[in-house]
Each structure stands twice: as C-alpha cells, then as structure tokens.
N, CA, C and O atoms as a printed pandas DataFrame, in Angstrom:
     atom_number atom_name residue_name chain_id  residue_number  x_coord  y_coord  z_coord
0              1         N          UNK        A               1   48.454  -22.671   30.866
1              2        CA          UNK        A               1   48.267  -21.924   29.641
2              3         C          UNK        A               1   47.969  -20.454   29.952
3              4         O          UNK        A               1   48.438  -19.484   29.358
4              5         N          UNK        A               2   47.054  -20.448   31.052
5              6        CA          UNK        A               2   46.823  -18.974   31.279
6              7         C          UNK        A               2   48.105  -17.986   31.643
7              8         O          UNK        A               2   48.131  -16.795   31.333
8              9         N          UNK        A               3   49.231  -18.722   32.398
9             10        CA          UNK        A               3   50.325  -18.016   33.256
10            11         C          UNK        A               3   51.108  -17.882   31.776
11            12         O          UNK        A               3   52.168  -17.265   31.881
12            13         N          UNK        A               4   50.849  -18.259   30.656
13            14        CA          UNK        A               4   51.494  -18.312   29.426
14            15         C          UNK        A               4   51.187  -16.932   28.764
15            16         O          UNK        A               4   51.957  -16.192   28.152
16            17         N          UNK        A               5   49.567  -16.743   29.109
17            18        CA          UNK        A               5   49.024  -15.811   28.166
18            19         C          UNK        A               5   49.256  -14.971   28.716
19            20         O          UNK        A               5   49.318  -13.983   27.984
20            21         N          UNK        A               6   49.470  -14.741   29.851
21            22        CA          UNK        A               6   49.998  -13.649   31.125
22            23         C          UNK        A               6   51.256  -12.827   30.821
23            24         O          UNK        A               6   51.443  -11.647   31.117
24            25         N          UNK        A               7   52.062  -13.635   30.196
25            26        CA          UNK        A               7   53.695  -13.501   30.471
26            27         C          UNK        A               7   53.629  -12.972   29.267
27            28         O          UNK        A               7   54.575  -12.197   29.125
28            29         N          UNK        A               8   52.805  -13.036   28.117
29            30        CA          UNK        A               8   53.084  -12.540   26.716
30            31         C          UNK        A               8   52.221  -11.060   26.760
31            32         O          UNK        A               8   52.547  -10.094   26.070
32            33         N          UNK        A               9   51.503  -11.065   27.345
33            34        CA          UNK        A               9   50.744   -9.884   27.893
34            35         C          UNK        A               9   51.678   -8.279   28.363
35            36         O          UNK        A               9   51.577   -7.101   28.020
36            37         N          UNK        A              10   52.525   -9.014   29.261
37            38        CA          UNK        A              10   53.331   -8.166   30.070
38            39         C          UNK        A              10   53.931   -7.981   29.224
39            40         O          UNK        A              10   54.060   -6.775   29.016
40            41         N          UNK        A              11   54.595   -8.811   28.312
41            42        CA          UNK        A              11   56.309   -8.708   26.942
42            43         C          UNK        A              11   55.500   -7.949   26.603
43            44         O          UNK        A              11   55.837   -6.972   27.272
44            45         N          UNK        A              12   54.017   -7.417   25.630
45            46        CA          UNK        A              12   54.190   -6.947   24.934
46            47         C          UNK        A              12   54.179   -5.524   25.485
47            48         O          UNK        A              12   54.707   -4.628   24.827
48            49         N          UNK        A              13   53.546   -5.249   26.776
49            50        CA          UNK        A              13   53.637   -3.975   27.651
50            51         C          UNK        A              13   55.156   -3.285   27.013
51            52         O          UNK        A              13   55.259   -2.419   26.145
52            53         N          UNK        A              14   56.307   -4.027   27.802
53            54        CA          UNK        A              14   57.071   -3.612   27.940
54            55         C          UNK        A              14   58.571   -3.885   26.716
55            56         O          UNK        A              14   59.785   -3.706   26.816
56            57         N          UNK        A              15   57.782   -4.324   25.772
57            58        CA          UNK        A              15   59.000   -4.787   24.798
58            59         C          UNK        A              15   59.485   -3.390   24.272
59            60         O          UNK        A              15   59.001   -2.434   24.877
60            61         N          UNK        A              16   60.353   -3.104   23.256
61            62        CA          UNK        A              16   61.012   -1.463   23.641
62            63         C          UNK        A              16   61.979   -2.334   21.967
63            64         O          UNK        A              16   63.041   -2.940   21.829
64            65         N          UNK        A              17   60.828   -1.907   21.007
65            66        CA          UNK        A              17   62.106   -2.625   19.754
66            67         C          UNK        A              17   63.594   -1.995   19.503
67            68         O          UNK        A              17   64.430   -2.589   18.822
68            69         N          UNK        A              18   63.901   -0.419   20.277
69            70        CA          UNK        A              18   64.708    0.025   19.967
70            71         C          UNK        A              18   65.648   -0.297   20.778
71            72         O          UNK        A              18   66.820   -0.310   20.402
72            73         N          UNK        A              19   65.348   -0.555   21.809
73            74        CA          UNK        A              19   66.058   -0.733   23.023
74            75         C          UNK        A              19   66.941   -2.320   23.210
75            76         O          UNK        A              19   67.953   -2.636   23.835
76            77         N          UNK        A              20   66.074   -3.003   22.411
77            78        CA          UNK        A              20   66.142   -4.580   22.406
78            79         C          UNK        A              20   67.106   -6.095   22.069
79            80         O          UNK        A              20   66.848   -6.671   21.012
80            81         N          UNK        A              21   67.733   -6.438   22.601
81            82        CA          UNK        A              21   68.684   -7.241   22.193
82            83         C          UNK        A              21   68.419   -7.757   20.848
83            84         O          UNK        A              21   67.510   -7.308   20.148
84            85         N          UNK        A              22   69.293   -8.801   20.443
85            86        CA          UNK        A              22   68.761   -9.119   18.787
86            87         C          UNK        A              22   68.219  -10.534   19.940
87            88         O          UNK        A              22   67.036  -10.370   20.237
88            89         N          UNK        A              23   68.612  -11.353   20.363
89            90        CA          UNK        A              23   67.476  -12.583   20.934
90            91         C          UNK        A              23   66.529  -11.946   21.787
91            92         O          UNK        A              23   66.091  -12.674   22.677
92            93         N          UNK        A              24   65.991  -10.490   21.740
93            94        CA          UNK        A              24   64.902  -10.286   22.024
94            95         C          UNK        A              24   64.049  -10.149   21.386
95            96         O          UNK        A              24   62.848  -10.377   21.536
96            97         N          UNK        A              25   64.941   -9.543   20.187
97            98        CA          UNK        A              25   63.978   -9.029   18.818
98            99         C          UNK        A              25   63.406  -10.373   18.105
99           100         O          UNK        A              25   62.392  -10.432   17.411
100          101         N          UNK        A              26   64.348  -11.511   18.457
101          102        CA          UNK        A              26   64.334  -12.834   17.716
102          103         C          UNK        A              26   62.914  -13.637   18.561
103          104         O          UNK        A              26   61.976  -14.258   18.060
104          105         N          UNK        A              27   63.234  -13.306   20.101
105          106        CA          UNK        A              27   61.803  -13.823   20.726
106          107         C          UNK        A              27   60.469  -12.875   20.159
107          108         O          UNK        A              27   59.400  -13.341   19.767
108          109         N          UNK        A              28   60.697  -11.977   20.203
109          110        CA          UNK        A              28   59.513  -11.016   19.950
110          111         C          UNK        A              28   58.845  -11.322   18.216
111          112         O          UNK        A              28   57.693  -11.089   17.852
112          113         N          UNK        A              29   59.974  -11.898   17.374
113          114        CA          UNK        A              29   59.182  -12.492   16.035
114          115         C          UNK        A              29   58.547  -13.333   16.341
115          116         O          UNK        A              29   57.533  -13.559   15.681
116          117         N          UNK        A              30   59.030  -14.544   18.013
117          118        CA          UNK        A              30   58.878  -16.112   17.890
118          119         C          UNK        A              30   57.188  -15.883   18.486
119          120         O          UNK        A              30   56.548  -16.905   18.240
120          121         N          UNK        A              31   56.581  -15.123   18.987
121          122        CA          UNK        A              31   55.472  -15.043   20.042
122          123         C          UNK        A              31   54.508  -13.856   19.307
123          124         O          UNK        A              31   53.298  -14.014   19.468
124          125         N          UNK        A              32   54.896  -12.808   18.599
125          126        CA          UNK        A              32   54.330  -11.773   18.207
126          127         C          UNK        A              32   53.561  -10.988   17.266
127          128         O          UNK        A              32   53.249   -9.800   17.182
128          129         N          UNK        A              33   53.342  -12.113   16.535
129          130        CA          UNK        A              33   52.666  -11.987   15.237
130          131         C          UNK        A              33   52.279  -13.817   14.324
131          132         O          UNK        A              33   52.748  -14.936   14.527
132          133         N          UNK        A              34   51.516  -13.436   13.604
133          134        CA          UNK        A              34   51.026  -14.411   12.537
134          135         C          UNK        A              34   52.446  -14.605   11.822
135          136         O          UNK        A              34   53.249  -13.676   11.743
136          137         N          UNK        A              35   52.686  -15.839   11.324
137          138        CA          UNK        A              35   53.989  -15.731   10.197
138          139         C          UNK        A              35   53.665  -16.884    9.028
139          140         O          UNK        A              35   52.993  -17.772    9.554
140          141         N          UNK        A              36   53.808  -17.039    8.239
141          142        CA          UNK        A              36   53.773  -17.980    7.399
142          143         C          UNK        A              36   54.788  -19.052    7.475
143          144         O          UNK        A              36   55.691  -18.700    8.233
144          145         N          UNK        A              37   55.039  -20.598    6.817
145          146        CA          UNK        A              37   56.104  -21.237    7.068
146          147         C          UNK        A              37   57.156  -20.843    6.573
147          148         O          UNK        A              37   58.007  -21.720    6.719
148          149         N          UNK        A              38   57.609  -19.832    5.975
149          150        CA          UNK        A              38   58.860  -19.227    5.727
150          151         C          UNK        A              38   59.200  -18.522    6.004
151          152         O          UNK        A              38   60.018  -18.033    5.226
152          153         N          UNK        A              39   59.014  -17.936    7.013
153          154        CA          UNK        A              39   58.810  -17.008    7.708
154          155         C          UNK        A              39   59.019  -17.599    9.275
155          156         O          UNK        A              39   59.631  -16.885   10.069
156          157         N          UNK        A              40   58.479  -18.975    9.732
157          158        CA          UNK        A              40   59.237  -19.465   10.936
158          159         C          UNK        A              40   60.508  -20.476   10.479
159          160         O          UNK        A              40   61.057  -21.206   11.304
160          161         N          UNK        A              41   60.907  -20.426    9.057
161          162        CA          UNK        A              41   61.825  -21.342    8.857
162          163         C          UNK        A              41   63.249  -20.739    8.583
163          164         O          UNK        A              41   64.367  -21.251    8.525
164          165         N          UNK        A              42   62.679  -19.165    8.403
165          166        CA          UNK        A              42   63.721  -18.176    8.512
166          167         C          UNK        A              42   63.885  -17.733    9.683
167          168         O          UNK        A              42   64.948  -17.128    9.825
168          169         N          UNK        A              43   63.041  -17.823   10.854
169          170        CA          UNK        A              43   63.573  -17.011   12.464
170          171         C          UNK        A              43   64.162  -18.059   12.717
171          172         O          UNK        A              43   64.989  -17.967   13.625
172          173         N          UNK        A              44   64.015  -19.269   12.133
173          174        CA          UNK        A              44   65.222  -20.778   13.018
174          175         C          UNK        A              44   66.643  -20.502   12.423
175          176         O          UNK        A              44   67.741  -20.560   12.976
176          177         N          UNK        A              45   66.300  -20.179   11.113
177          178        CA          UNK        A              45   68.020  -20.127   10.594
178          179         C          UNK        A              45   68.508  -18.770   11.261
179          180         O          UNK        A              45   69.613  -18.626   11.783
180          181         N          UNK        A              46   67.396  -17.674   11.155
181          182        CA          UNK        A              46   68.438  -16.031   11.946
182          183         C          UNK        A              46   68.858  -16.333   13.375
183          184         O          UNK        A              46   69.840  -15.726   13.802
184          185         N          UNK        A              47   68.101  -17.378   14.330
185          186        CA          UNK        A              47   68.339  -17.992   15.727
186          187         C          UNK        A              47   69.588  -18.497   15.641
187          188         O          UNK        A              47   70.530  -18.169   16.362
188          189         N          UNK        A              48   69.614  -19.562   14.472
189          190        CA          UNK        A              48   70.812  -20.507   14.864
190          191         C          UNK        A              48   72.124  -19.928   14.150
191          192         O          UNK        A              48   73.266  -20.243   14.485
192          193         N          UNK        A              49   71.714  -18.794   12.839
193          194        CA          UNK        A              49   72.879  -17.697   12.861
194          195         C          UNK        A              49   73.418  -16.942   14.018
195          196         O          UNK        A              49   74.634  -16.834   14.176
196          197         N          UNK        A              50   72.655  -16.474   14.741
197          198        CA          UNK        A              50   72.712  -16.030   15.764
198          199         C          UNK        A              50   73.644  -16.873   16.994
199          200         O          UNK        A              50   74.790  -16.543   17.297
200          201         N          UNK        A              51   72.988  -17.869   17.535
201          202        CA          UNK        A              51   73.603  -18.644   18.439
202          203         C          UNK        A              51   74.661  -18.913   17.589
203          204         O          UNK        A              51   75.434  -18.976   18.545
204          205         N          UNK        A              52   75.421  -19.137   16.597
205          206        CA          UNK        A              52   76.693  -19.651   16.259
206          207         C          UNK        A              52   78.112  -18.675   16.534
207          208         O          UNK        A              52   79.298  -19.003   16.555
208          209         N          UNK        A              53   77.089  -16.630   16.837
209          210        CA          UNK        A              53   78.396  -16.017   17.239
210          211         C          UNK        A              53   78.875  -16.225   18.234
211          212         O          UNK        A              53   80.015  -15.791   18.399
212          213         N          UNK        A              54   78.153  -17.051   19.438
213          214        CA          UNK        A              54   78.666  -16.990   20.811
214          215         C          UNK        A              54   78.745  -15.734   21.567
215          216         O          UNK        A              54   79.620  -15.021   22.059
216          217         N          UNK        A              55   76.746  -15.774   21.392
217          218        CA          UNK        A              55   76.627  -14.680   22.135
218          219         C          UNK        A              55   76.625  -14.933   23.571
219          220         O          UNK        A              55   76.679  -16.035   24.116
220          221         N          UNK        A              56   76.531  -13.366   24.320
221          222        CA          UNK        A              56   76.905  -13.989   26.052
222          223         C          UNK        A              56   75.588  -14.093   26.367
223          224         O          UNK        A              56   74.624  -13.515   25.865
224          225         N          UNK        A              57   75.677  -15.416   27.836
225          226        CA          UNK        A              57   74.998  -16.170   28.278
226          227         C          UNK        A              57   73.638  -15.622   28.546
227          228         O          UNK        A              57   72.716  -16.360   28.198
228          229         N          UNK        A              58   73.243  -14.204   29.227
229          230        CA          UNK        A              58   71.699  -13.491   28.800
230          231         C          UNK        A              58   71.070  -13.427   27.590
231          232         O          UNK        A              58   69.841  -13.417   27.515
232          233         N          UNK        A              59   71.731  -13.388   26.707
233          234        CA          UNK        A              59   70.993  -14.163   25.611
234          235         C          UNK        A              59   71.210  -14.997   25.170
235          236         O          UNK        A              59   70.121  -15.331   24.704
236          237         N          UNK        A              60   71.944  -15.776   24.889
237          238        CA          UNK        A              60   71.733  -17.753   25.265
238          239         C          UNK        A              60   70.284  -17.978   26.070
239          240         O          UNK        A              60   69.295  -17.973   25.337
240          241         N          UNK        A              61   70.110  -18.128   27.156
241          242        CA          UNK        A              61   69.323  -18.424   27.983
242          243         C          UNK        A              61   68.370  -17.666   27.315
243          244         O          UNK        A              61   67.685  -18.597   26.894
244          245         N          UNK        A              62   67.699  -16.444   26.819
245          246        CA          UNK        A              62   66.831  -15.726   25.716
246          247         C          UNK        A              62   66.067  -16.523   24.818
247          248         O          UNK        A              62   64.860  -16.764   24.839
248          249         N          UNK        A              63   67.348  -17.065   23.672
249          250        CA          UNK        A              63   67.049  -17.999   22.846
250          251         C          UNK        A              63   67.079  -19.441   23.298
251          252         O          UNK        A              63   67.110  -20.175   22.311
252          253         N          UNK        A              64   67.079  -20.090   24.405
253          254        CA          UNK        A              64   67.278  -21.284   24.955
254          255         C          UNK        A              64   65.180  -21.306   25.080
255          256         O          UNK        A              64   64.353  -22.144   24.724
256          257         N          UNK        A              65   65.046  -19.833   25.810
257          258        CA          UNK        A              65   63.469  -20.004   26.366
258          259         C          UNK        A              65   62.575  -20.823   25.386
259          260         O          UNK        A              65   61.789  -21.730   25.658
260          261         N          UNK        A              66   62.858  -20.335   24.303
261          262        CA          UNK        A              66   61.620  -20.385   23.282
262          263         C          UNK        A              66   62.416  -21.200   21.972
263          264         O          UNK        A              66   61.651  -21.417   21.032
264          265         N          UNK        A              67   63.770  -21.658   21.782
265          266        CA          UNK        A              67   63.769  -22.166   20.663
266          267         C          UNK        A              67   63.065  -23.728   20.317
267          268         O          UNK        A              67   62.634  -23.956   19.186
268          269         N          UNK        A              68   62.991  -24.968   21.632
269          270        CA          UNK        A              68   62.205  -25.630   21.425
270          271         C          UNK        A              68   61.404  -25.667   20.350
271          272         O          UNK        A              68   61.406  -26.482   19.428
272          273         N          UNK        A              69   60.497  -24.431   20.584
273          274        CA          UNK        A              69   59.029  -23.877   20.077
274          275         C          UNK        A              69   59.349  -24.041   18.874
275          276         O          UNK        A              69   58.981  -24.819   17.994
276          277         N          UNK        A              70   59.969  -23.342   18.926
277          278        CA          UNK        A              70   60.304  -22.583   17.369
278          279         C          UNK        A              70   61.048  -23.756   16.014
279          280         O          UNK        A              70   60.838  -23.693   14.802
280          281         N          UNK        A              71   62.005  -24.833   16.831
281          282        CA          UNK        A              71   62.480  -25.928   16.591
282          283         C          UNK        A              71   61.383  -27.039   15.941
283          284         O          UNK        A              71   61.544  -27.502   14.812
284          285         N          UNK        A              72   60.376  -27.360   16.712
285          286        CA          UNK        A              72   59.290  -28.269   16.531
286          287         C          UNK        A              72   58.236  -27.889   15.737
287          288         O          UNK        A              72   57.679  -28.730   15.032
288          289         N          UNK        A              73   57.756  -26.330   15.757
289          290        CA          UNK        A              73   57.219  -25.856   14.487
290          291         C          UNK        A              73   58.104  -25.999   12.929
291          292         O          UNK        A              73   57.677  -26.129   11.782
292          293         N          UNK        A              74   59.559  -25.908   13.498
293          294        CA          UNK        A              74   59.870  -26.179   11.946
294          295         C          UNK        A              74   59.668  -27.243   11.082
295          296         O          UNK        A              74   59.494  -27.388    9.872
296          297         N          UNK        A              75   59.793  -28.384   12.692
297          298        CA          UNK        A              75   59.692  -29.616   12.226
298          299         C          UNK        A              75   59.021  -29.981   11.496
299          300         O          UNK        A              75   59.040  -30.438   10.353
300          301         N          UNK        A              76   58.177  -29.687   12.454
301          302        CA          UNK        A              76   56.336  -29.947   11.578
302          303         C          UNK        A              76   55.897  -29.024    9.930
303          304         O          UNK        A              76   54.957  -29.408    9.234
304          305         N          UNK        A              77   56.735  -27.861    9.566
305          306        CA          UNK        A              77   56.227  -27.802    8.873
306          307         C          UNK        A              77   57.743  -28.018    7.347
307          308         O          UNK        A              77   57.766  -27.468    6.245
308          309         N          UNK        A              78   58.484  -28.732    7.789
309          310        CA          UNK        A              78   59.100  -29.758    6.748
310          311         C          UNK        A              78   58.574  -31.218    6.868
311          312         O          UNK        A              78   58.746  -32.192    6.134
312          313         N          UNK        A              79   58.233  -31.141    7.434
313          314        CA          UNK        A              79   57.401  -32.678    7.759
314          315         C          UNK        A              79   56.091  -32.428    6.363
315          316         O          UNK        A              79   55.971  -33.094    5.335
316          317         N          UNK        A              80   55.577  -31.691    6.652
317          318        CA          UNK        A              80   54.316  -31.228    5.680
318          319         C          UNK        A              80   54.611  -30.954    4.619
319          320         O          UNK        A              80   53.834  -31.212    3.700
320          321         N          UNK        A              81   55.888  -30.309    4.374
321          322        CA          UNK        A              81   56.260  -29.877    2.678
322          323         C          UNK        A              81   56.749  -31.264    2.244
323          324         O          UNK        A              81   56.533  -31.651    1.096
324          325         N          UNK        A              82   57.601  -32.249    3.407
325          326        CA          UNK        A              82   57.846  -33.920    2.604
326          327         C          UNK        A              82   56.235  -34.682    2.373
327          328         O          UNK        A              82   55.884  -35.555    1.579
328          329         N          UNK        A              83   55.898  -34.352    2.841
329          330        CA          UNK        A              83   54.552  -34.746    2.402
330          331         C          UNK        A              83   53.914  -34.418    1.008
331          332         O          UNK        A              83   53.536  -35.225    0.160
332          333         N          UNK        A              84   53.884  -33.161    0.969
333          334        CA          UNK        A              84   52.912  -33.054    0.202
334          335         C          UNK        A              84   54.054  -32.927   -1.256
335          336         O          UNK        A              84   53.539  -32.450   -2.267
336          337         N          UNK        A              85   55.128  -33.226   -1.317
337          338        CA          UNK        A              85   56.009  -33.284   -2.533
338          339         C          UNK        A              85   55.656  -35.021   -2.782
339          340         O          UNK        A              85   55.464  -35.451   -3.919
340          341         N          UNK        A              86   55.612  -35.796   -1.722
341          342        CA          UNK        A              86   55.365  -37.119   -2.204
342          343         C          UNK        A              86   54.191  -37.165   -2.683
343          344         O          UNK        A              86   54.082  -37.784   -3.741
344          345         N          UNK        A              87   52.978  -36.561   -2.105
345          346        CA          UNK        A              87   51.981  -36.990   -2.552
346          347         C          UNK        A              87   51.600  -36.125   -4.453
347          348         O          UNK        A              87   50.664  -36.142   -5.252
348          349         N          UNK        A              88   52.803  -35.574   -4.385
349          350        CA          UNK        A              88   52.432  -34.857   -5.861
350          351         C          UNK        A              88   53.304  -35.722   -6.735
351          352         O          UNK        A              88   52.961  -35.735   -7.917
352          353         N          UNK        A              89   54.305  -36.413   -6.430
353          354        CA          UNK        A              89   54.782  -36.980   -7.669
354          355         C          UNK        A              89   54.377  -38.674   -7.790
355          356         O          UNK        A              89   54.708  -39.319   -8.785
C-alpha cells in the first residue's frame, strides 16, 4: 500500500495536464480527486469511449493500469443503486 501511495505522490509531482495524453488525463481523474458515483460511472464510459478508437498500445497499457479499479468501483456502485431501487418499491 505504501509503494502505492508513493507512485501517486510522484504522478502528482510530475503530471503536466497540458502536456498529457487523454489516458493520462483519464488516469489522473481515476486517482486524483474525490468524485461522486456519476462521476466514476462517467470516467468508465469516457475510458471505454476511449479504448473503442484503438488507441496505440502506450496508452492501452495506460488504461489497462487502472481500469480494473475503476471497473469494480462501478460495479459496486450499480450494485448499490439495484439495491436501493428494490428496497424502495
């Protein structure tokens, strides 16, 4: 966890928004701030907009790092909105 907190440490040293690929800009939403669930349910759809142009393989591997993450948070939080629609009707 620590070599985790390390590595996000350094990104933010050196992240450069102008300079920045769009699956950098796309990692830098996934790690870089507070977001609400619509807000990570929209960086999955701009990701997987993204991955559908066939971008080249440095960013593939970009968005490969961290979409997991980003994948399983969505999960979880449609998992929670089927929830709580059942428990309201």
């Amino acid at each position: 966890m620590e070599e985790l907190l390390n590595f996000i440490r350094e990104y933010e040293k050196r992240y450069d928004p102008e300079n920045a690929t769009i699956a950098e800009q796309l990692r830098y939403r996934a790690f870089n701030s507070t977001k609400t669930h619509s807000e990570w349910l929209q960086l999955e759809k701009d990701m997987q907009e993204y991955a559908s142009t066939n971008p080249p393989e440095a960013e593939r591997k970009i968005l490969f790092d961290f979409a997991e993450m980003v994948g399983m948070t969505c999960s979880a939080i449609r998992l929670m909105q089927n929830d709580s629609e059942d428990t309201v009707k």
